[in-house]
ROKE-183138 format. One line per field, with one value per residue (C-alpha): residue number from 1; x, y, z. Coordinates in steps of 0.05 Angstrom, whole numbers. Layout:
BEGIN
num = (NUM	...)
u = (X	...)
v = (Y	...)
w = (Z	...)
// end
This chain:
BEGIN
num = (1	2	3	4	5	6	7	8	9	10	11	12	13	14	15	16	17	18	19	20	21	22	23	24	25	26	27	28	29	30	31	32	33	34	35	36	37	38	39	40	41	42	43	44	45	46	47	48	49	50	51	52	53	54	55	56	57	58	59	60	61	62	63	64	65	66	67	68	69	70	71	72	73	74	75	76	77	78	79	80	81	82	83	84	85	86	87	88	89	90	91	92	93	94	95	96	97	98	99	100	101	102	103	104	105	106	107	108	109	110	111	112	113	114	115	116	117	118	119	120	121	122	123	124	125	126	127	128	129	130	131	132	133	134	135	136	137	138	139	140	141	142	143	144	145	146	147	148	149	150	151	152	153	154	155	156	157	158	159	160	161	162	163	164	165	166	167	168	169	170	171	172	173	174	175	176	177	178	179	180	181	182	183	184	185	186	187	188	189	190	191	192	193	194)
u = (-298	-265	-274	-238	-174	-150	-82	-43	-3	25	30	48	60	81	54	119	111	48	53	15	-69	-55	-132	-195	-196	-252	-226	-248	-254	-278	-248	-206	-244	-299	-297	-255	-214	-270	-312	-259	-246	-329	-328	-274	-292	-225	-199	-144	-140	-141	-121	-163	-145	-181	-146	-156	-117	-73	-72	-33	-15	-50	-62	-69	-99	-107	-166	-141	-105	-170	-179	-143	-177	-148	-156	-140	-119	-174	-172	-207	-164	-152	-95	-51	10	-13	44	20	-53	-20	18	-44	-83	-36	-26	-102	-112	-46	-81	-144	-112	-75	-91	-125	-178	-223	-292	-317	-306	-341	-341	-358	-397	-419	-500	-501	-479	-492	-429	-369	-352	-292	-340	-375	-304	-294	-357	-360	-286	-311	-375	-333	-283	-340	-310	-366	-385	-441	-445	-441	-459	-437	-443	-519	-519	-503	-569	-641	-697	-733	-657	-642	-712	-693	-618	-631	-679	-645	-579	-624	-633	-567	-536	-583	-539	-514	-576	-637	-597	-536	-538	-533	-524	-531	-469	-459	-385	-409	-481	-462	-517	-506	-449	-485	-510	-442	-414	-472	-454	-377	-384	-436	-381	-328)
v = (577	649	640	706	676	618	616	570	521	471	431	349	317	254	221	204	285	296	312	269	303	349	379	362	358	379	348	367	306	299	298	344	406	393	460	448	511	552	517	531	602	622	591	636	698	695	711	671	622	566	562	555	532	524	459	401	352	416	401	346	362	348	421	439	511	522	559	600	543	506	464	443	443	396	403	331	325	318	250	221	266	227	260	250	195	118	136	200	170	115	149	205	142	117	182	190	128	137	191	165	108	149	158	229	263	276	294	309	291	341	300	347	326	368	376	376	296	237	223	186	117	147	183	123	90	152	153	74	73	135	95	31	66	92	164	212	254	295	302	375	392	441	491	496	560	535	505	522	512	456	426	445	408	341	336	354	286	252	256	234	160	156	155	115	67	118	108	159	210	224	301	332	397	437	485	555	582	636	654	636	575	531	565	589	509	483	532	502	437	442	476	417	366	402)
w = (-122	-150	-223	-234	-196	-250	-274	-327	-280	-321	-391	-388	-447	-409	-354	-318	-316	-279	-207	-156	-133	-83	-92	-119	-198	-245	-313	-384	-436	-509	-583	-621	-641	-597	-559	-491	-490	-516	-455	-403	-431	-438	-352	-333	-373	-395	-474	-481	-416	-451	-524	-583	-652	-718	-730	-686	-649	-629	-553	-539	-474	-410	-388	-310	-282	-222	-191	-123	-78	-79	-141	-210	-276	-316	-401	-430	-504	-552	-575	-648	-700	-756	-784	-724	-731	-694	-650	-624	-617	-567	-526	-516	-499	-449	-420	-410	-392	-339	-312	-291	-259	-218	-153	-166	-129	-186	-167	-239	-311	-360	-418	-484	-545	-606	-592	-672	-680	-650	-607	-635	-622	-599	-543	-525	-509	-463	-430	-424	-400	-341	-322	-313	-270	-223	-244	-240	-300	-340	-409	-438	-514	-543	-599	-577	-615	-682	-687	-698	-656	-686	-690	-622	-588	-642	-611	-546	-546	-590	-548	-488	-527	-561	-488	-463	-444	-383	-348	-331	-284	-338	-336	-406	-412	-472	-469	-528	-516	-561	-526	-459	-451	-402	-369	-307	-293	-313	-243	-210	-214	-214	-145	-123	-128	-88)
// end
């Protein structure tokens, strides 16, 4: 895969919208603020690919880019903002939820959590909701830079227990937009599924 040849297809903010798979899919996942277009933008050495924002919930679109004429890379909205209207919440729901019932061909799901917290209930639905739909995924967490190295070792193992529940061969990736970690094993594994 050409990481240097990825352009900005197209934004959905509807499922009725989204064209049916015509290649293989690696989809981003994971709540508002979380560090998706950072992510995308750090694995395509790109500035301003995808979008970043200091406020969350801004992406409320179901973002496609498409890498060469070989595979799509799909940026889902951030879900768990709690400022954002019940409405709004439901119908990103049901377009997410739309879109992974689908008939896609979606070989990954990089599902992003912040390294710094335990994940949300919010990305235990998500995960739960992937593992239930046999979709495979890895976990990546990010903004691995913003802590220490005692910090780093207790999340790293902590994370290891609180998703326990995945079972022993969950990959979880520690991921730094801003230092580049992880980047390098994320490509490895993206091109391992395709």
């Amino acid at each position: 895969m050409n990481y240097n040849k990825v352009e900005f297809e197209a934004a959905f903010g509807t499922l009725k919208q989204i064209p049916q798979s015509d290649l293989p899919e690696i989809v981003f996942a994971g709540r508002s603020n979380v560090g998706k277009s950072s992510m995308l933008n750090r694995i395509f050495n790109r500035k301003n690919l995808a979008r970043v924002s200091s406020m969350p919930g801004k992406t409320i679109t179901i973002n496609f880019f498409k890498v060469e004429n070989d595979v799509r890379i799909v940026d889902l909205p951030g879900y768990g903002y709690a400022k954002v209207a019940k409405g709004e919440k439901r119908r990103w729901a049901e377009m997410m939820e739309g879109y992974f019932q689908s008939p896609r061909n979606i070989k990954l799901v990089v599902q992003l959590v912040d390294m710094r917290h335990k994940p949300s209930e919010d990305d235990y639905i998500m995960m739960r909701f992937l593992q239930d739909a046999g979709l495979p995924f890895i976990v990546a967490a990010t903004k691995s830079d913003k802590l220490n190295k005692t910090q780093y070792n207790e999340r790293k193992n902590a994370l290891r227990e609180e998703l326990a529940e995945f079972g022993d061969n969950l990959t979880i990736l520690p991921f730094s937009s801003e230092k580049g970690e992880g980047t390098d094993e994320l490509k490895k594994i993206i091109e391992s599924v395709l």
